[in-house]
N, C-alpha and C positions, 0 to 999 in steps of 0.2 A: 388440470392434468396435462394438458398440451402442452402451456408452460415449462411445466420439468421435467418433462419428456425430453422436451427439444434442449434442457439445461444437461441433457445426459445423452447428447448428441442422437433424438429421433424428432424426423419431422410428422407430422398429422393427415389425416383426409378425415374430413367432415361434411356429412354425407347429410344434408338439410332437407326438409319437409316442406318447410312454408315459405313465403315469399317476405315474409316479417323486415321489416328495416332490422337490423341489430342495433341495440343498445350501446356495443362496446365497440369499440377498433378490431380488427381483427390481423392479428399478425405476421408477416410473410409465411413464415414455417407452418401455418395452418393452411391446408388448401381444400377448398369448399368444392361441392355440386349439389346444388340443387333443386328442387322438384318445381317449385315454383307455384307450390299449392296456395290455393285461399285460406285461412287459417280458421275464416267462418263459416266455413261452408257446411254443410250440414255432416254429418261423420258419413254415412254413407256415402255421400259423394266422394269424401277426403279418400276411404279406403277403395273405390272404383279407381280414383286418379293415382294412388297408391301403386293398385296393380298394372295400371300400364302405363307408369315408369321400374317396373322389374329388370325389363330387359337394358336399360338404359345404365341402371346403377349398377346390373353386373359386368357391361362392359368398361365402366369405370371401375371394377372392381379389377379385373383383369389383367393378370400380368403382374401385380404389386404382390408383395411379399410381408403380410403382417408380423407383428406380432403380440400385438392386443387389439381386437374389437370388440368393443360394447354396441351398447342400445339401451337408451333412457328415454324413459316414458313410453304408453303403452303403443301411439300409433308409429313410431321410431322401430316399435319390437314384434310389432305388425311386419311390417317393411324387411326387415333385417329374417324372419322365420320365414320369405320368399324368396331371398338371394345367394345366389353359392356360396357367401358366408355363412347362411348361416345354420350350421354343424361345428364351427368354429367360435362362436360368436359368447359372450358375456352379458345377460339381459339387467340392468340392474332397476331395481326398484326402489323407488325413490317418496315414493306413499303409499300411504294405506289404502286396501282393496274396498272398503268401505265407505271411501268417496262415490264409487259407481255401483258397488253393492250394498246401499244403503238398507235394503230389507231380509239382508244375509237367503239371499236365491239357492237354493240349491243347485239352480239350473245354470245360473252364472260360476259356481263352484265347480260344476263339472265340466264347466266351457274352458274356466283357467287352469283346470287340474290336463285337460285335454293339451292346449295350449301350449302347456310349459312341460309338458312329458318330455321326459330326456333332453331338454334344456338345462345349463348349468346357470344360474342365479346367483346374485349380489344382492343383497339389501344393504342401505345404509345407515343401518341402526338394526340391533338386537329384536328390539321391539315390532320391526316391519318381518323379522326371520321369524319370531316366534307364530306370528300371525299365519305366514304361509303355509307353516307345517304344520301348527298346532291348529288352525280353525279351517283351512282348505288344503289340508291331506297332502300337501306338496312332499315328499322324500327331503330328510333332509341332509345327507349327504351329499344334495344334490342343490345345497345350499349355502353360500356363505354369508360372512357380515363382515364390510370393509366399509368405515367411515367414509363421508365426503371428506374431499383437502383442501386444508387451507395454509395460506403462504405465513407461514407462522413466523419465520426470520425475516421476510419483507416488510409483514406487519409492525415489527419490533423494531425494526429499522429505521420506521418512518418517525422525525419529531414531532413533537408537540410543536404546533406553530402559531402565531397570532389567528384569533379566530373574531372575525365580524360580529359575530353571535355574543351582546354581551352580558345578559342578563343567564342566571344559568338552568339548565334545562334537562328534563326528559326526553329519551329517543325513542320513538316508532320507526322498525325499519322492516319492510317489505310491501305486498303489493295489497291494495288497497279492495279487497273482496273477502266474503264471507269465510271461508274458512279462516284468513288471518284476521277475524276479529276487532277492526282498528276501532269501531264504534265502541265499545268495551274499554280499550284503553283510554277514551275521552271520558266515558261515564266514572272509572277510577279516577282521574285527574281531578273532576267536578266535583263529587261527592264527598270528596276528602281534602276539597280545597286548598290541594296542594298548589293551582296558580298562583300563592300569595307570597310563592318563593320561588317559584321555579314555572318555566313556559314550558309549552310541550310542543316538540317539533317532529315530524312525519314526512320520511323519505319513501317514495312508492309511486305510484300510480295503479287506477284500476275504477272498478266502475260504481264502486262506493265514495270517490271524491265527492259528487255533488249533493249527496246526503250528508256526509261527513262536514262540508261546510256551512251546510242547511242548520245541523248542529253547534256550529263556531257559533253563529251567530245569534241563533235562539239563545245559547249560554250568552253575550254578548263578550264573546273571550276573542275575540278578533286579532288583538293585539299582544295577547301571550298564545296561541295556538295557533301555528304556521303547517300549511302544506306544503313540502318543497319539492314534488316532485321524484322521479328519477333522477339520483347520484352515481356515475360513476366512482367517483374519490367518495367511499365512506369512511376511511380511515380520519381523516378529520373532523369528520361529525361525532365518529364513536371515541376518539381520545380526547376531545372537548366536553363530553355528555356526563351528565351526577351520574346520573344510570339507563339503561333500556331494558324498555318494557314490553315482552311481549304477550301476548292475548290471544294465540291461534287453537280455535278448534283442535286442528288437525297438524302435525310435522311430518314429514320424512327424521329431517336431521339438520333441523336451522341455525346452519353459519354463523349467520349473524348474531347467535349467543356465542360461539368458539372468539369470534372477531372481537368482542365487546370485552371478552375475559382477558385475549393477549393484550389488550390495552387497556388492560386493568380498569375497566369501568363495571362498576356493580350490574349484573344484572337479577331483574326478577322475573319469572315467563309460567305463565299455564301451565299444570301438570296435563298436559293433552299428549293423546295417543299418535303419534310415538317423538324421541328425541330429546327433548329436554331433561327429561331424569336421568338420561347417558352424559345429559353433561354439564349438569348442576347436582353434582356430586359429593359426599362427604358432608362438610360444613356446610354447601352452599347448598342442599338439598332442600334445607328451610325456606329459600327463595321461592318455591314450586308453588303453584299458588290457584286455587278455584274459585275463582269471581261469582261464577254464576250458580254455588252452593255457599259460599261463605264469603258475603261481597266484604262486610264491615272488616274482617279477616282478613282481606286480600290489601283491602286501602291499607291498614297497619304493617304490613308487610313491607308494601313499596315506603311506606313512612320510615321504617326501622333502616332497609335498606338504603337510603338517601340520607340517615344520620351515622348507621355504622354498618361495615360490612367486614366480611373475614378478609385475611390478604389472600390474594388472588396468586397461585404460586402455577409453576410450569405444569405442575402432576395435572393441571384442569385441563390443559387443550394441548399437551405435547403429542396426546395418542393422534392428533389432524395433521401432524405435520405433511405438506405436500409429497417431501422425501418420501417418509412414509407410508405413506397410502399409493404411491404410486407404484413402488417397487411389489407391494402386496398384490397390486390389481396384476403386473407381471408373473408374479409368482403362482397367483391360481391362474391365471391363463394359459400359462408354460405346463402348468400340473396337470391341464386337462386337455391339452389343445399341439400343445408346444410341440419344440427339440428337443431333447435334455442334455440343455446350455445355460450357461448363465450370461444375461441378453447386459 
């Protein structure tokens, strides 16, 4: 989003929690503060250290002139419902409430419904909107659904280029814990002895690596089943790949199937709650797929899809485009918040 922001002449402040090394470069026109939190500290503590830098971020708030703020994830939205933004502010949600509410609380229902009162909301998918309104009472006028973006002409732009990788392969892509399932996608690989053509490669990290490998090797697949870590550059991975697989419990709204389609590699992913049926759509909706009700089912799947797949046309990820989604996040913010200007 900062990206094409600043491609439509606005710079950014990004207003950080943790003390995390970042993954990415971060680039001039994004200008950062902050908090300089431990990211393991126990949440209580995170939300003590939370509140006294209040005063800190509203003096960094001070004097600047928005004209979109958000808040992603819950302790960002925490933060943000303490600061003179926020009455101004876009909270968007990006997963299901039933990662933390796993026993559906009533008590936690009425803590989110308290919460998010006279709050205006984003989800990034249909299926996270429906949830809010329809299972915890959320108003929903008082809620929208705007995809995540993705650089869909950058993507497009990039060629195909000589790839090291020469035997050809299955993609795993994300971070390596229980919700995203990665162990699941090895036992499809195994069981359906798809290694006898194809290797399977895994971009991520997370605290399932060393069981994950404990697995390579009990299979003894050492040499077709690679961990490769954190990728910046996954556009080479995903326009080299037969197909990617994904196996998550749980989505918000996973990219990495958007990214895999403008580069026309097949994908097949879990019918899991929420994001994949928004966007294995039409034809490809047969790719959807329940391993852990219909495994032999699922193997045959990824099988059918690595021999044929429908063409992969613009109607599947043009609704991501960055343009797009960006000017929409302007649009409800301006509706609720704004001028009445066109920014």
């Amino acid at each position: 989003m900062a990206r094409q922001l600043h491609r439509i002449g606005m710079e950014s402040d990004f207003i950080i929690l943790y003390n995390s090394k970042p993954d990415f470069n971060i680039p001039e026109y994004i200008h950062t503060y902050s908090l300089g939190i431990n990211s393991k500290s126990p949440v209580i503590k995170i939300i003590l250290q939370i509140m006294q830098n209040i005063s800190g971020v509203n003096s960094f708030l001070a004097g600047r002139e928005y004209v979109l703020m958000t808040a992603h994830l819950p302790m960002a939205q925490i933060l943000a419902a303490f600061t003179k933004g926020k009455k101004k502010c876009l909270y968007v949600m990006h997963g299901t409430q039933h990662l933390t509410d796993q026993k559906s609380s009533p008590f936690y229902k009425m803590g989110l419904r308290i919460f998010l009162r006279g709050k205006k909301i984003v989800t990034v998918s249909n299926g996270l909107r429906n949830e809010l309104v329809n299972e915890y009472g959320i108003k929903p006028d008082h809620v929208i659904t705007i995809y995540n973006p993705c650089s869909v002409s950058t993507i497009k732009a990039q060629e195909r280029t000589e790839f090291p990788h020469t035997r050809h392969y299955i993609l795993v892509m994300g971070r390596l814990e229980k919700e995203k399932n990665p162990l699941l996608a090895l036992e499809l690989y195994v069981k359906g002895k798809i290694f006898h053509e194809y290797d399977l490669i895994y971009l991520g990290k997370g605290s399932l690596e060393e069981e994950l490998r404990e697995k390579i090797e009990e299979y003894r697949l050492q040499s077709h089943v690679h961990l490769m870590g954190f990728q910046s550059d996954v556009g080479k991975w995903l326009k080299n790949a037969s197909l990617l697989l994904s196996c998550s419990r749980q989505e918000g709204l996973p990219l990495n199937l958007v990214e895999a389609l403008i580069c026309k590699t097949p994908v097949v992913a879990t019918d899991c709650s929420y994001g994949p049926n928004e966007i294995l759509t039409g034809e490809l909706a047969k790719y959807l797929i329940d391993p852990e009700q219909n495994f032999q089912e699922s193997i045959q799947t990824v099988v059918s899809a690595l021999r044929f797949y429908p063409e992969i046309t613009e109607a599947y990820y043009d609704k991501f485009e960055d343009e797009v989604i960006v000017l929409k996040y302007l649009d409800a913010w301006r509706k609720w918040f704004g001028k009445n200007r066109r920014v």
